[in-house]
N, C-alpha and C positions, 0 to 999 in steps of 0.2 A: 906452228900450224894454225892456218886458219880456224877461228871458232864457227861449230853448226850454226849456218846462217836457221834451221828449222827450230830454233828453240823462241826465237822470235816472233813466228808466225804462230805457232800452236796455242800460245795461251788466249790468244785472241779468238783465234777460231774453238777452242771449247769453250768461253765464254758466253760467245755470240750464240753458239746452240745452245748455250745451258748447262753442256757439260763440264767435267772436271777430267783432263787428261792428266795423268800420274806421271809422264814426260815432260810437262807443261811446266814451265813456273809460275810463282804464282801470280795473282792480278797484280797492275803494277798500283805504287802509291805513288801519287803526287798531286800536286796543283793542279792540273788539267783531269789528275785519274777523276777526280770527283766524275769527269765525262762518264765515265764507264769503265768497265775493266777493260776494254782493249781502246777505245778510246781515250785513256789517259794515257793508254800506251803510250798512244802517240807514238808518242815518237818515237824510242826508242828504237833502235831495232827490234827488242825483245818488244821494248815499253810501249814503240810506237805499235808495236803490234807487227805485226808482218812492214808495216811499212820502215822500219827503222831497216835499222843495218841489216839483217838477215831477210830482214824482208823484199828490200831489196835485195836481198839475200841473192839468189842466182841473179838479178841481175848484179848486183853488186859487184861481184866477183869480176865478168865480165867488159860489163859495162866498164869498171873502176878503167882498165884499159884504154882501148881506145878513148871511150867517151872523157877520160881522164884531162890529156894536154886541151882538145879541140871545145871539150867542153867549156873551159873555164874562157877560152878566147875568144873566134869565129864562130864557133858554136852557139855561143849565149847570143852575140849581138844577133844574129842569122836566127835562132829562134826568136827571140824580141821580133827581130823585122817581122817575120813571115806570121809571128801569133799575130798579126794586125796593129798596125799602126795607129787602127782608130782608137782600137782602147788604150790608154794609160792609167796605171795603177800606182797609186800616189798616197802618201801615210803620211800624218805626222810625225814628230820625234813620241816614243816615251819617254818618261819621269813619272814611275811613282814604285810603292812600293808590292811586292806581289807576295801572299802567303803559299809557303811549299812544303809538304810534310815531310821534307829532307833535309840535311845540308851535305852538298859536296865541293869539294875543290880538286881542281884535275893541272897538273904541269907535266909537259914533255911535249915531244912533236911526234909527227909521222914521217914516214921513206919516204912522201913521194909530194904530192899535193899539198900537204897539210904540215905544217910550220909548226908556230909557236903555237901553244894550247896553255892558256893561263885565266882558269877560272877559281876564283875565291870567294868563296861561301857560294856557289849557283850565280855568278854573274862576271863577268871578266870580257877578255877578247880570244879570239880563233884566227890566226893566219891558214888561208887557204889560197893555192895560186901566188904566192908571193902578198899579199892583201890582208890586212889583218881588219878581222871586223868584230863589232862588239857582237857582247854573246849571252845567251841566260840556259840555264839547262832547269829542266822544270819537269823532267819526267824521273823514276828509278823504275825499275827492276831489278828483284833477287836473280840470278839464276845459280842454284847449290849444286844442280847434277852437273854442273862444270868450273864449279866454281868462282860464276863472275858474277857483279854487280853491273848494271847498266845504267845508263843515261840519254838522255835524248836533250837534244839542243836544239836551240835555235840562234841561227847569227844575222846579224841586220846589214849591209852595206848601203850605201846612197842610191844603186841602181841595182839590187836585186839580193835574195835572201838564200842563207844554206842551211838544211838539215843536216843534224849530224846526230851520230850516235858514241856514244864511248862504253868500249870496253875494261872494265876496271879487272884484276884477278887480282886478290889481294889487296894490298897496297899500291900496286904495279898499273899502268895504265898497258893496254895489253894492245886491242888492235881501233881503229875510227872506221865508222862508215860514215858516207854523204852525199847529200844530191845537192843543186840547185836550181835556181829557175831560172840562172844563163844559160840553159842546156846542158848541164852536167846533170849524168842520170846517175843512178845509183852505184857509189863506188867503193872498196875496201881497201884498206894498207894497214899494214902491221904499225906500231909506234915503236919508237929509238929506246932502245934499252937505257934504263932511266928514269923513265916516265912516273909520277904519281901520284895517285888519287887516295883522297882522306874523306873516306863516308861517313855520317853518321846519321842515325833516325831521326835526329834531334828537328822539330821543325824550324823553318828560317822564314827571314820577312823579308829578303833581300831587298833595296832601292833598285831601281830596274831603270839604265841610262839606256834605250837605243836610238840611231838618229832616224830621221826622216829618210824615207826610201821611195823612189820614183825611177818605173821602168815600163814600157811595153808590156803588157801582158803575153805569156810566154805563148808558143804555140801549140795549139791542143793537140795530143797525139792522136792517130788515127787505131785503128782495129776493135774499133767496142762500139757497141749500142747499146744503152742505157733507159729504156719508155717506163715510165711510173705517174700516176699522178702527181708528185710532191717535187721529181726528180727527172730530167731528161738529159742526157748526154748523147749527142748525136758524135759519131766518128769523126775528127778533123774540123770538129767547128763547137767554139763556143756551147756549154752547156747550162742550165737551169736547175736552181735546185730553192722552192719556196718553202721559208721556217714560216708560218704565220702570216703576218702581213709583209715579210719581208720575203723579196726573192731577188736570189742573187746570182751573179755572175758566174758560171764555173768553168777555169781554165786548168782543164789534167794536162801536166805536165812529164809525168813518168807515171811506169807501169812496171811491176812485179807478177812474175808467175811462178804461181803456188798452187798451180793446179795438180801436179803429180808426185809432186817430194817434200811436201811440207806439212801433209797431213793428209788424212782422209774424212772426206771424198777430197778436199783441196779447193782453190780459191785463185781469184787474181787481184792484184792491189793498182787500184788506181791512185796516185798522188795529186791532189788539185789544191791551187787556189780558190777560195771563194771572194768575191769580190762586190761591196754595197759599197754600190754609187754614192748613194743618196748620207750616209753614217761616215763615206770616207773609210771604210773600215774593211781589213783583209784578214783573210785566215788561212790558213795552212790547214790540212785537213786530206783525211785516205777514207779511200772508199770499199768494202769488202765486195768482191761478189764471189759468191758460194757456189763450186759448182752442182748442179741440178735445182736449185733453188731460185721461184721468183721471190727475191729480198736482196737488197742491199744494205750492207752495213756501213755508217759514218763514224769514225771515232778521231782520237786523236789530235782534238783539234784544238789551235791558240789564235788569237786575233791580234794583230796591230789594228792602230796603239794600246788600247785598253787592256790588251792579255788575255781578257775574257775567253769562256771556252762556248760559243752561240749553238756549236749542236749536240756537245754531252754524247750519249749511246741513242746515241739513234740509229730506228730500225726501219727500212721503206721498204712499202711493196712495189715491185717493180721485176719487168724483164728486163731480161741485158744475153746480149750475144757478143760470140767472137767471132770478128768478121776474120 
């Protein structure tokens, strides 16, 4: 049985208000959690906050479907094309080493999409689509009311990058979710009986190999307005989002709705790239918005090459509509 995609979403959103939900598990730990407590989410689904597996969570489910074959093929190049051809977003390789207040290793595959899964000590490869690409997994969460441990990834290819989340129960690696920026939106599959994962608290310092990655920027999805001084996301077109002196590129590529069944009052998860020009530098990164709240939340966030986390728990004022 599929696990509650909602046990993902909730700890982020009582975070971000301040509170503590008794449903919730708890803040995640890891290398990026330094962000914030739902921002190191990240990733996970739990970790990544709503945006990991559950977060995607309804979409997940869904989306994993269709969006599933077309996504990984036509879908990717077709969102590349149409996100504009003028932007290219281009990364050097990594090399080097990353501190993670975990160690996990994960072997087995999935039903459908998702292959070989061979990470050792937080850092290995992910076949997804027939494709095997290197990988690092940098987020945990507990979750005890259902008994899983979580994870959030990240995996690199030459022309484009996948989130993923794992489900561990036990020793057992239980179900994956994942999205990408070919156009695969948020998807879920159970794993092949077999699977498994060997946690421990113990911190790691993994060496961190990913390659250079060069694609189109994906294509911005359309139904949201985002006006804030710090942050603008215009529907269907390229968005803005200035840390500092630095302001940068933002391409939302998927979107989660957690507006009704994920918590109360509830929320929707924007999924974006951010993208500086000028540093050569990308980042993975979800954006909360609360409903009846002017605020959005940034968490979750990792950067190629460097790994760095550039927005931590950040909190912006801003409106945002659904169109």
């Amino acid at each position: 049985m599929r696990p509650p995609r909602v046990a993902w979403l909730l700890p982020l959103f009582a975070l971000a208000c301040g509170g503590a939900d008794p449903e919730a598990p708890p803040a995640l730990t890891s290398q990026a959690g330094a962000a914030g407590a739902p921002q190191a989410g990240a990733a996970g689904a739990p970790l990544a906050g709503a945006a990991g597996a559950p977060r995607a969570g309804a979409a997940g489910t869904a989306q994993a479907g269709a969006a599933g074959a077309a996504e990984a093929g036509a879908a990717g190049m077709a969102q590349a094309g149409a996100a504009g051809a003028s932007t290219w977003l281009s990364v050097a390789p990594t090399d080097q080493t990353l501190p993670i207040a975990f160690t996990i290793s994960i072997a087995g595959e999935g039903t459908s999409r998702i292959g070989d899964v061979a990470l050792d000590a937080n850092v290995g490869a992910v076949t997804v689509g027939g494709v095997s690409y290197q990988a690092l997994a940098y987020e945990h969460q507990a979750w005890p009311e259902f008994g899983y441990e979580l994870f959030q990834a990240l995996a690199v290819g030459p022309d484009r990058l996948f989130s993923l989340w794992f489900y561990c129960k036990g020793d057992a690696l239980d179900w994956v979710y994942f999205e990408g920026t070919d156009g695969t939106t948020m998807t879920d599959e159970p794993a092949q009986k077999g699977g498994s994962c060997a946690f421990s608290a113990t911190p790691s310092s993994p060496h961190v190999k990913l390659p250079a990655s060069s694609f189109a920027a994906p294509a911005p999805i359309t139904g949201f307005e985002v006006k804030g001084a710090q942050l603008e996301l215009p529907s269907g077109q390229k968005g803005t989002l200035s840390l500092g002196p630095v302001s940068h590129e933002v391409y939302v590529f998927d979107s989660v709705d957690c507006s009704t069944d994920c918590g109360s009052p509830g929320w929707w998860e924007l999924h974006a790239l951010l993208w500086d020009p000028k540093a050569a530098r990308l980042c993975f990164t979800i954006f909360y918005l609360p409903v009846g709240q002017s605020q959005v939340w940034a968490r979750y966030s990792i950067a190629l090459p460097d790994l760095t986390d550039p927005i931590g728990d950040l909190t912006l004022t801003a409106t945002w509509t659904k169109l």
